[in-house]
Wavefront OBJ file of the C-alpha trace (Angstrom):
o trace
v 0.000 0.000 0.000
v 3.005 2.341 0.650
v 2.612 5.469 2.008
v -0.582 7.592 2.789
v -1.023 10.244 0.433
v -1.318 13.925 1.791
v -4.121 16.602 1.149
v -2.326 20.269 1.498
v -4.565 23.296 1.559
v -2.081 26.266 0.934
v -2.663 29.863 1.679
v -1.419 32.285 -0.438
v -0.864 35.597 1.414
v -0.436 39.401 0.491
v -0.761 41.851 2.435
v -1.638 39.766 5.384
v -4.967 37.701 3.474
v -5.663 34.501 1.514
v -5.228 35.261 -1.727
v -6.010 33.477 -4.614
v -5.905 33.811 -8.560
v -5.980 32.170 -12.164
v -2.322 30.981 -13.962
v -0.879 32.741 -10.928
v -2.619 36.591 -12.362
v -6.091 37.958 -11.353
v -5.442 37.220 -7.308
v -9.222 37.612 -5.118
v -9.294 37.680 -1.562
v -10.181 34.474 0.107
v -10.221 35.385 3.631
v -8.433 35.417 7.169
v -4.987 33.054 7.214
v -5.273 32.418 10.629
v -9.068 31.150 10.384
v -8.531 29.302 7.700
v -5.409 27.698 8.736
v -7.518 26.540 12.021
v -10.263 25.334 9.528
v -7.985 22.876 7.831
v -6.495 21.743 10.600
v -9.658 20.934 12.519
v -11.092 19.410 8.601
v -8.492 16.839 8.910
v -6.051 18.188 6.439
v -2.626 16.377 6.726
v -0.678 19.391 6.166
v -0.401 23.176 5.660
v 1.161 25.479 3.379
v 1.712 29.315 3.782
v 3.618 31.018 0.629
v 3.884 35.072 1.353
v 4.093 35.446 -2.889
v 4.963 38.894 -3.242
v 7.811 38.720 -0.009
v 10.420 37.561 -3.102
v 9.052 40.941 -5.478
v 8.764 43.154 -3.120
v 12.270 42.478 -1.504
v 11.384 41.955 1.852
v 11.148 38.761 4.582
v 8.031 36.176 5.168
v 5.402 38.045 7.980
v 6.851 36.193 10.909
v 4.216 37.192 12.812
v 1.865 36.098 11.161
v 4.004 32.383 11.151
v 3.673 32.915 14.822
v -0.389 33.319 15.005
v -0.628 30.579 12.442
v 1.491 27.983 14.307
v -0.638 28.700 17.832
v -3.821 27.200 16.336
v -2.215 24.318 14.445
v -1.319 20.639 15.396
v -0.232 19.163 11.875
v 2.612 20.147 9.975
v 3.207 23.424 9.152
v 5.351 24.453 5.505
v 6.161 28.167 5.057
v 8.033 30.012 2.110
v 7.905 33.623 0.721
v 11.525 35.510 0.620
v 13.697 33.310 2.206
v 17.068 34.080 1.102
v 19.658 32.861 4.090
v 19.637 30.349 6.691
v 19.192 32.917 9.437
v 15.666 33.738 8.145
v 14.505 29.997 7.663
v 15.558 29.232 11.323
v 13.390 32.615 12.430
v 10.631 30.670 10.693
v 11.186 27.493 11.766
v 11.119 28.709 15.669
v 8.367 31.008 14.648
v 6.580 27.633 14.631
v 7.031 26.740 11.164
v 8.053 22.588 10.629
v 9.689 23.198 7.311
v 10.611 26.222 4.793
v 9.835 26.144 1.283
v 12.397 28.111 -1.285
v 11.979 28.894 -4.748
v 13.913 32.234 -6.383
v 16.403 32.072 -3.508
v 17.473 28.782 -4.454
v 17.571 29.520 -8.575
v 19.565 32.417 -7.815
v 22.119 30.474 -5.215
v 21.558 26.564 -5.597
v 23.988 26.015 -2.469
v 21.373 27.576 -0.063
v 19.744 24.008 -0.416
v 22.896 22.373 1.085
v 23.221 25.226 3.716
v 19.369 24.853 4.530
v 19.736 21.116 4.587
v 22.657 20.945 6.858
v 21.445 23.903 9.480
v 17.963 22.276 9.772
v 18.268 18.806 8.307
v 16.777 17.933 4.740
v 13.168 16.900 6.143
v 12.846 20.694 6.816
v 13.886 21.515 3.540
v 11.120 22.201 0.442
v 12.063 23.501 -2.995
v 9.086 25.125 -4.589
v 9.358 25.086 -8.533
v 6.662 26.916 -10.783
v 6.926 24.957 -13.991
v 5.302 26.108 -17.841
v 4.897 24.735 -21.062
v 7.187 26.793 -23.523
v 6.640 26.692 -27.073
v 10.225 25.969 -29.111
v 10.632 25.963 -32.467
v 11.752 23.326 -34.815
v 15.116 24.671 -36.267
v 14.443 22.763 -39.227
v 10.808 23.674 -39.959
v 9.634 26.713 -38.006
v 5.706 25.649 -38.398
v 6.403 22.494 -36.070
v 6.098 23.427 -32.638
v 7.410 20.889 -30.061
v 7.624 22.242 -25.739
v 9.614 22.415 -22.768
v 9.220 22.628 -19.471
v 10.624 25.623 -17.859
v 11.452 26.721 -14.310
v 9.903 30.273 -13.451
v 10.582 32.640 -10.505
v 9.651 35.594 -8.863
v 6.032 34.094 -8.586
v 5.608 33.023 -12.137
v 6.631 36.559 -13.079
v 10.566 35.871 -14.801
v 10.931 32.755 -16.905
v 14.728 31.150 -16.315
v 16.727 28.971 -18.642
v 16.374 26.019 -16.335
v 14.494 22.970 -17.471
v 11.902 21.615 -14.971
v 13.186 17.648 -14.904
v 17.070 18.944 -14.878
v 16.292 21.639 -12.010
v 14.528 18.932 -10.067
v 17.435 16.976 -10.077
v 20.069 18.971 -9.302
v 17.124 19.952 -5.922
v 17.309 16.215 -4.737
v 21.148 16.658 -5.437
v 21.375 19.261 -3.159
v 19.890 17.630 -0.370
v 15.978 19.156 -0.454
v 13.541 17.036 1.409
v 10.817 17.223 -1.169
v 9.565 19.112 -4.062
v 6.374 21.046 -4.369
v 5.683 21.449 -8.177
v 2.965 23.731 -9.530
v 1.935 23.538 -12.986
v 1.716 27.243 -13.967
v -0.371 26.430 -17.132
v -3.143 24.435 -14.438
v -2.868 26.402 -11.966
v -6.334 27.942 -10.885
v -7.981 26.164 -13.738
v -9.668 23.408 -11.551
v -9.598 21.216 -14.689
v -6.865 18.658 -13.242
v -3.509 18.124 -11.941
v -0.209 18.214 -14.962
v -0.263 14.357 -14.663
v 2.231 13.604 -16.907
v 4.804 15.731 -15.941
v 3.869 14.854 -12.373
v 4.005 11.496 -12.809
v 8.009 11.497 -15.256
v 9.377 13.663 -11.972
v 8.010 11.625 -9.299
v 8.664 8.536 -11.035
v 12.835 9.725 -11.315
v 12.896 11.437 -8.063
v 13.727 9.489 -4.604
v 12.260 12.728 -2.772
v 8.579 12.642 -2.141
v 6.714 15.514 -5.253
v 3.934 17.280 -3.992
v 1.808 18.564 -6.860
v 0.020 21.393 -7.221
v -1.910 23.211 -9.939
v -5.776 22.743 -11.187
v -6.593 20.584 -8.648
v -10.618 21.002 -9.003
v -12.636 17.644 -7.918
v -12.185 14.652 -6.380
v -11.659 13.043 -9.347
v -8.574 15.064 -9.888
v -7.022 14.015 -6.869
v -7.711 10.488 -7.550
v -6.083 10.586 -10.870
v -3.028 12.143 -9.734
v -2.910 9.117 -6.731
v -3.068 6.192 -9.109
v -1.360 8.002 -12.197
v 1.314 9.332 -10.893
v 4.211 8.566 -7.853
v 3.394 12.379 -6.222
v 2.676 11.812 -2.937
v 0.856 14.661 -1.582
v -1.562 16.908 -4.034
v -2.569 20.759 -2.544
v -4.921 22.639 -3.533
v -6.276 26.346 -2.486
v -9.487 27.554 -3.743
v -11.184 24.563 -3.918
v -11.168 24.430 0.192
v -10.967 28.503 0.649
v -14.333 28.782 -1.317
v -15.981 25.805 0.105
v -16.025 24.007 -3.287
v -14.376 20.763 -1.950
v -14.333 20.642 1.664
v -11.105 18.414 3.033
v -13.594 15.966 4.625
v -15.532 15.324 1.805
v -12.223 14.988 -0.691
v -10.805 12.556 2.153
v -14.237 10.548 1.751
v -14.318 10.202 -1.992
v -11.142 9.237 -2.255
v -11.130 6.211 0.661
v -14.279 5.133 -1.431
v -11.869 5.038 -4.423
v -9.471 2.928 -3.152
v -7.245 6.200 -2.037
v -4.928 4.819 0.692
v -5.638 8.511 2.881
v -5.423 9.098 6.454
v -9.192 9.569 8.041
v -8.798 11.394 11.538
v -10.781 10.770 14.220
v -12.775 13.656 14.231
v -13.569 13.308 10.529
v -15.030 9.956 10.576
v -16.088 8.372 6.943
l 1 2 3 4 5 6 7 8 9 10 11 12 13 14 15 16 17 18 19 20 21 22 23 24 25 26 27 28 29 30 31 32 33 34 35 36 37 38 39 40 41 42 43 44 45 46 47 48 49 50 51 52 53 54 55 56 57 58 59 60 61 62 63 64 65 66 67 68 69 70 71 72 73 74 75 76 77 78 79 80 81 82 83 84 85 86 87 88 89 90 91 92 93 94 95 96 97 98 99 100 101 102 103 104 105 106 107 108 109 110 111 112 113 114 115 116 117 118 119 120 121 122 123 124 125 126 127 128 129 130 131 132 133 134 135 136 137 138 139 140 141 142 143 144 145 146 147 148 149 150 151 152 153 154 155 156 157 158 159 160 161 162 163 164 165 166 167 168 169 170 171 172 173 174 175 176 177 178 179 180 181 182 183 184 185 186 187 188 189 190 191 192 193 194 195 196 197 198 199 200 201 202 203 204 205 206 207 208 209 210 211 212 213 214 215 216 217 218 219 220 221 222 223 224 225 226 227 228 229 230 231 232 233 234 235 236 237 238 239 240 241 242 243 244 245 246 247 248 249 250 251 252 253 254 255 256 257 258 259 260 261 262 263 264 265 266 267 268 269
């Protein structure tokens, strides 16, 4: 049976709210993080995720505070990235309550913060975010045929870099990162299913657990993306801010497809 497979809600915050958009543009508030994050945690989620997008833009550190309020009403584990640049920062977090720190642009920009991270706080603590998209290239012999790549972005979504997604993830593992949270830019917000078959060629090469993420819009979805690919944790956001998909019910449809899933007590099925 392996492993149980993990439902992540993840809270986007600016300015101190939920946020959430489309393809990573058109963000809408989606409420209180501190409510919510209680909300999950009492729903039975298995995890959380807290990403401060526009700390990395705007130049400026993750709200510890606002790690601080989060981890008081939470008793599952806690993942927080947003602007973390050194290993002073992620061990401000990571007292601030935090169980792990997720890093993205930092680590593009300086691939040897992963070892530093890894060896401060110990690789389990350590989660490299990657936005991933579809880039058109064309044929050098016949410029109609199109074929694609997958390339690493940064700066939340904003700045596409020469890195190839399967070749970055690598060199992550390499490094010493714990796990990888991938998020399909091209699904993201779209609610019309998880990037399966990407998913499914980095898990499969990986020894890290992949946590996907990106257009993860039904039950269905998450089912697909347990028996299709080797991910091993699938989050979502507006699905459970907007009361689409409540974590109890998701946890329920998937035990009833065969989902191996981990029911709390206070859930039930």
């Amino acid at each position: 049976m392996g492993l149980k497979k993990r439902i992540i809600p993840c809270l986007d915050i600016k300015d101190g709210r939920t946020v959430k958009g489309i393809n990573f543009i058109g963000l809408r508030d989606a409420g209180d993080p501190v409510q919510l994050a209680k909300q999950y945690a009492d729903q039975g989620a298995d995890e959380l995720c807290f990403l401060d997008i526009t700390a990395t833009i705007e130049k400026r550190d993750t709200l510890v505070p606002l790690v601080k309020e989060i981890a008081v009403v939470l008793n599952i584990p806690f993942t927080v990235g947003g602007g973390i640049n050194d290993v002073g920062l992620a061990k401000e977090i990571i007292k601030a309550g935090a169980d792990k720190v997720a890093i993205n642009s930092a680590a593009v920009k300086r691939p040897k913060l992963i070892s530093e991270l890894a060896a401060e706080l110990g690789s389990q603590c350590v989660v490299v975010a990657v936005d991933t998209k579809r880039i058109p290239t064309n044929n050098q012999n016949d410029s109609s045929l199109k074929s694609w790549i997958n390339k690493v972005f940064v700066a939340g979504g904003r700045v596409e870099t020469d890195l190839e997604t399967m070749a970055w993830c690598e060199e992550i593992e390499r490094l010493g990162a714990g796990e990888i949270l991938l998020t399909s830019m091209d699904h993201d917000g779209t609610k019309n299913g998880f990037a399966l078959e990407l998913t499914e060629l980095i898990s499969k090469k990986l020894n890290i657990p992949v946590i996907a993420s990106g257009g993860g819009g039904t039950a269905a979805h998450f089912e697909e993306l347990f028996k299709n690919t080797q991910a091993s944790a699938g989050l979502a956001a507006s699905i459970f801010h907007f009361g689409e998909l409540p974590v109890p019910e998701l946890k329920k449809q998937l035990v009833k497809a065969g989902v191996s899933i981990r029911i709390p007590a206070q859930v039930g099925i």
